[in-house]
C-alpha positions as CSV (number, residue, x, y, z in Angstrom):
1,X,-0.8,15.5,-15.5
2,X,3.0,15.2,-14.7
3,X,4.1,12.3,-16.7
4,X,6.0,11.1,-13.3
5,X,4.7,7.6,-13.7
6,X,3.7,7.8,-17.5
7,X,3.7,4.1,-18.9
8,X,5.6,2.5,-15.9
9,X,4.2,-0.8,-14.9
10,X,2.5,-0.5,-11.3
11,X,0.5,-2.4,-9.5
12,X,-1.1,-2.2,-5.9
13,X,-2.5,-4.4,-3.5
14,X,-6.3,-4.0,-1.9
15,X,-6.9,-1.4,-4.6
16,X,-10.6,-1.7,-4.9
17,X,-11.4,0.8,-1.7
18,X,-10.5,3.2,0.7
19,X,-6.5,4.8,0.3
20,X,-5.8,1.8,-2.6
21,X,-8.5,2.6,-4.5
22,X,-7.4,6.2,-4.6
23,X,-4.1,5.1,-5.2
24,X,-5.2,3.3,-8.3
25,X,-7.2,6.3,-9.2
26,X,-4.1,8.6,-9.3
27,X,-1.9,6.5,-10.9
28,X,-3.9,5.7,-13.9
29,X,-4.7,9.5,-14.2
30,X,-1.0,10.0,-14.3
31,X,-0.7,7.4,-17.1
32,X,0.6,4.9,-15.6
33,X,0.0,0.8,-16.4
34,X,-2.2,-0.3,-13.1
35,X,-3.0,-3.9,-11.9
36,X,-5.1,-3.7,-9.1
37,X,-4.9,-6.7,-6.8
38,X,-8.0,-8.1,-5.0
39,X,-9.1,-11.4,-3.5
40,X,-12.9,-11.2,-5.2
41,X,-12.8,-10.2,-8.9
42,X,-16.1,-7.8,-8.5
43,X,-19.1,-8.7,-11.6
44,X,-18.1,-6.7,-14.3
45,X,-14.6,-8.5,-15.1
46,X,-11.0,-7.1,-15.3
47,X,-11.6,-3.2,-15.7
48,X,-12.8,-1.6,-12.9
49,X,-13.4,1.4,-14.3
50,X,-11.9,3.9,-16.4
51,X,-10.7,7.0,-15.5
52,X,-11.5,10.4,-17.6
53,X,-8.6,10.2,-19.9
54,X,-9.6,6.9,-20.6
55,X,-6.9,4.6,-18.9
56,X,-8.2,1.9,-17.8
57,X,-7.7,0.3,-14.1
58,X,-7.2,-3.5,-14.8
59,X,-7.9,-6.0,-11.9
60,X,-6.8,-9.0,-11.4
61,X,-7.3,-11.5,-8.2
62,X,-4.7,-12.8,-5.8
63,X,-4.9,-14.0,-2.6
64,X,-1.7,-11.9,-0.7
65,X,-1.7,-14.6,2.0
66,X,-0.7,-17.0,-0.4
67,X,3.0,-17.3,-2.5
68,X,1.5,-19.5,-5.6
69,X,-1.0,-17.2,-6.0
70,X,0.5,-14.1,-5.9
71,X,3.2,-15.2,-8.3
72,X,0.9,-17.1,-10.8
73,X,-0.9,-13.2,-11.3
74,X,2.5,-11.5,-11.3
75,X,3.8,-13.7,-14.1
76,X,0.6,-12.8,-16.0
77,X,1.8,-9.2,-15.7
78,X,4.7,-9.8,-16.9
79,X,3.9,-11.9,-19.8
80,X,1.2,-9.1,-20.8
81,X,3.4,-6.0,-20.1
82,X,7.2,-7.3,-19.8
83,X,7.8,-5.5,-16.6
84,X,6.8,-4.6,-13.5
85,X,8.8,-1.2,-12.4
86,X,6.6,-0.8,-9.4
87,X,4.8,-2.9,-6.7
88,X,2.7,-0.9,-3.7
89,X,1.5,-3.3,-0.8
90,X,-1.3,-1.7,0.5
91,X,-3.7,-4.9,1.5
92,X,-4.3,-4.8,5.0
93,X,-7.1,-5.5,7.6
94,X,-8.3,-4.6,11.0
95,X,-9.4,-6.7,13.7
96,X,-9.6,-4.2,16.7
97,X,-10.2,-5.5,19.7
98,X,-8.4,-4.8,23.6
99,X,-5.6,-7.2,24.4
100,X,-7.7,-9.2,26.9
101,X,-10.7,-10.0,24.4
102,X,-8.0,-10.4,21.3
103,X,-8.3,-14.1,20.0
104,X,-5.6,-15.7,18.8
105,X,-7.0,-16.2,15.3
106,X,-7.6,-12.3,15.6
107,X,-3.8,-11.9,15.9
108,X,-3.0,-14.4,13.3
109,X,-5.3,-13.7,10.4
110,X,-4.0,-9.5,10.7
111,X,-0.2,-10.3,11.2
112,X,-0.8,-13.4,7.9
113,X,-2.2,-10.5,6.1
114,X,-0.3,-6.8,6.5
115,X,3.0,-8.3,7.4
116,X,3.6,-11.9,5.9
117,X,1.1,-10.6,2.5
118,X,3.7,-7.9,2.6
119,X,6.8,-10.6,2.7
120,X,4.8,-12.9,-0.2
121,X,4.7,-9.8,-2.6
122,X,7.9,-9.0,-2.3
123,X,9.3,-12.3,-2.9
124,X,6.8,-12.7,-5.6
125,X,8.2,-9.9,-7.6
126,X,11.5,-9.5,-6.6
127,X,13.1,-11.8,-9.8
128,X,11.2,-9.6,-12.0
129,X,12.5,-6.6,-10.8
130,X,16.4,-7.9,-10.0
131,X,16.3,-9.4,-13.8
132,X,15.9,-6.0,-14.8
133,X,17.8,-4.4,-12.4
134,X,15.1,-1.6,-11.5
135,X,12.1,-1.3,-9.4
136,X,10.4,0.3,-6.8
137,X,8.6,-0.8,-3.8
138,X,6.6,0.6,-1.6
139,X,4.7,-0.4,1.4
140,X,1.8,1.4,3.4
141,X,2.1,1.3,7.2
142,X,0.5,3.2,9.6
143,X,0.6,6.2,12.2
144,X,0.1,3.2,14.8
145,X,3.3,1.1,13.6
146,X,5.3,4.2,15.4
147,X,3.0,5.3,18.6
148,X,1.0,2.3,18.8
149,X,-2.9,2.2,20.0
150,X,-4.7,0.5,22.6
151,X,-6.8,-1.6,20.7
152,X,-5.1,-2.5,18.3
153,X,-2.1,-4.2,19.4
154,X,-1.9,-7.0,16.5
155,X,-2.4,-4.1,13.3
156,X,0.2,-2.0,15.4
157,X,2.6,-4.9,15.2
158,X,1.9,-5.8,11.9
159,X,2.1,-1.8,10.6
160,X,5.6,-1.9,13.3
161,X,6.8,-5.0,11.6
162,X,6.1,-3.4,8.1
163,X,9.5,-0.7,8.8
164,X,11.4,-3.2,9.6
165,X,10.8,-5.4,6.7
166,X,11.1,-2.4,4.4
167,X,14.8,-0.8,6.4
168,X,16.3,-4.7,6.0
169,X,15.3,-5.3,2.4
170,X,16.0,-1.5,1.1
171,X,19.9,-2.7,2.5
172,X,19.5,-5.7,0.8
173,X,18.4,-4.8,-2.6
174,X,19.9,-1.4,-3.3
175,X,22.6,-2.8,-4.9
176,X,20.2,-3.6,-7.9
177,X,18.6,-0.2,-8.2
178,X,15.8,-1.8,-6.4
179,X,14.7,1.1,-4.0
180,X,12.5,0.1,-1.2
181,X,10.0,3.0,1.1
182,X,7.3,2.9,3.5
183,X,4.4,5.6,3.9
184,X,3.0,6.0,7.4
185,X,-0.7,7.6,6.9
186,X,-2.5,8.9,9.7
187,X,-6.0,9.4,10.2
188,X,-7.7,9.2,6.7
189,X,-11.2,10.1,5.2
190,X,-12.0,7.0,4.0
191,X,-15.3,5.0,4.3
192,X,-14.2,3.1,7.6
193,X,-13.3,6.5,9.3
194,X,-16.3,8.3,8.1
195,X,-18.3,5.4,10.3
196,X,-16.8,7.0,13.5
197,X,-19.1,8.9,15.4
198,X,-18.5,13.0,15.2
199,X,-17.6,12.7,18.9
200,X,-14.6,10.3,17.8
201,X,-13.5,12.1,14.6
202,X,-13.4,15.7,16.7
203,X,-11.0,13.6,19.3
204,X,-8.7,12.2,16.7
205,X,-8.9,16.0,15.1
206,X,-8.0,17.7,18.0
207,X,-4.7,16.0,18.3
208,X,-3.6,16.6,15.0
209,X,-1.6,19.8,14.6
210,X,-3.5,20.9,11.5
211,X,-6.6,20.1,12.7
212,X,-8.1,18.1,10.1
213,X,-7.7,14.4,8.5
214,X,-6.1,13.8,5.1
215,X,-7.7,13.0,1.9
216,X,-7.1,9.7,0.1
217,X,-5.6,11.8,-2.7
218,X,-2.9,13.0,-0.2
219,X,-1.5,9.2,0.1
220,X,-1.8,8.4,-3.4
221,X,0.2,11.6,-4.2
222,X,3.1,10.7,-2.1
223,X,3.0,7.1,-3.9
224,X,3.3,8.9,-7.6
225,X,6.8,10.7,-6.0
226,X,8.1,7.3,-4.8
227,X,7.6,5.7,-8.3
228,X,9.1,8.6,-9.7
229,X,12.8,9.3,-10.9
230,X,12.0,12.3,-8.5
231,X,12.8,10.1,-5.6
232,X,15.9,8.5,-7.1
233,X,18.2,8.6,-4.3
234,X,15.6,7.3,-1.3
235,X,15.4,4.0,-0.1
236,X,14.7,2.9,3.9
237,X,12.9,5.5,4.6
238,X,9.3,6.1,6.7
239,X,7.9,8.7,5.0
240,X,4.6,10.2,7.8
241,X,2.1,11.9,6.3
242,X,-0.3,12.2,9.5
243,X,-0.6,16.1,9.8
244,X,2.0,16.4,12.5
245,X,0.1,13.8,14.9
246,X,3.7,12.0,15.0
247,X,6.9,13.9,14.4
């Protein structure tokens, strides 16, 4: 334990699988306060689970698509916890398909969700986090935001769309120590990639410099710096944690 993130309010979007479930992981094993955000409140309650030093993982349901609903379960953070220092928006979905065969609704429903879920969290916290004049945001992108890939041209745009958003709000809210960061993954084991067949995991491998794809743990590590005072001075920035697949 580093005490990076010890006690400091955080809470993370899609945190019940894949990277933001690991992210939710980490922080609470670091001792942090974490409010997972889902759309489906899973059978057994508010605590997901707890993690072995006994913090617990509290979730609460919001839909990220919507403003009302993503401020009505902030201000129920805030009322229980009298801060939020920290918001990660990693809810995103996939709707692959080739440009041709892309649907409108296809486009719509991934662009509503990675990019304008993105735009609703932010606004939903941001008079929280001006009031007290601190916080720390932090969005997850993608590989494909930066190089693109056929099949995928509407989560490329959203992931794309994601680094802007975070460059033109970092300039707008540095001015009240409200610090503002985006992290790139590439390909991660997750349980979506570990679908692929081994013929299309070896060709994503072999274009990564060090051959191999990155843990879940690897992510949710770079999120603990970018909560942390460690990364007091950063703001604007893409930070790429794809093995060297995009330099």
């Amino acid at each position: 334990m580093t005490n990076l993130v010890k006690n400091k309010v955080i809470i993370v979007t899609g945190a019940n699988r894949g990277i933001g479930k690991s992210i939710v992981e980490r922080l609470a094993e670091e001792e942090a306060i974490v409010y997972g955000i889902v759309r489906n409140i899973p059978e057994n309650g508010t605590e997901i689970y707890e993690t072995n030093n006994k913090h617990l993982i509290k979730l609460l349901s919001a839909d990220v698509k919507n403003y009302d609903s993503l401020s009505l379960t902030f201000g129920e953070i805030v009322k229980l916890e009298g801060k939020i220092d920290v918001l990660v928006n990693n809810a995103g979905i996939t709707k692959d398909n080739l440009l041709l065969r892309m649907t409108e609704s296809d486009w719509d429903d991934v662009i509503a969700t990675n990019l304008k879920g993105t735009f609703l969290a932010i606004k939903a916290v941001l008079k929280t986090m001006m009031s007290q004049k601190y916080g720390r945001i932090i969005n997850i992108g993608s590989v494909v935001g930066s190089i693109g890939n056929a099949g995928q041209a509407n989560y490329a745009a959203s992931k794309a769309g994601l680094i802007g958003l975070t460059k033109s709000v970092a300039k707008e809210l540095a001015s009240r120590n409200i610090l503002v960061n985006l992290i790139a993954p590439g390909y991660v084991r997750t349980d979506m990639t570990e679908k692929l067949t081994e013929e299309q995991k070896d060709f994503f491998v072999k274009n990564i410099p060090l051959k191999r794809v990155a843990e879940p743990k690897e992510i949710a590590d770079s999120v603990i710096f970018l909560s942390s005072d460690l990364s007091n001075y950063i703001t604007g920035e893409v930070l790429h944690i794809n093995g060297g697949l995009y330099m």
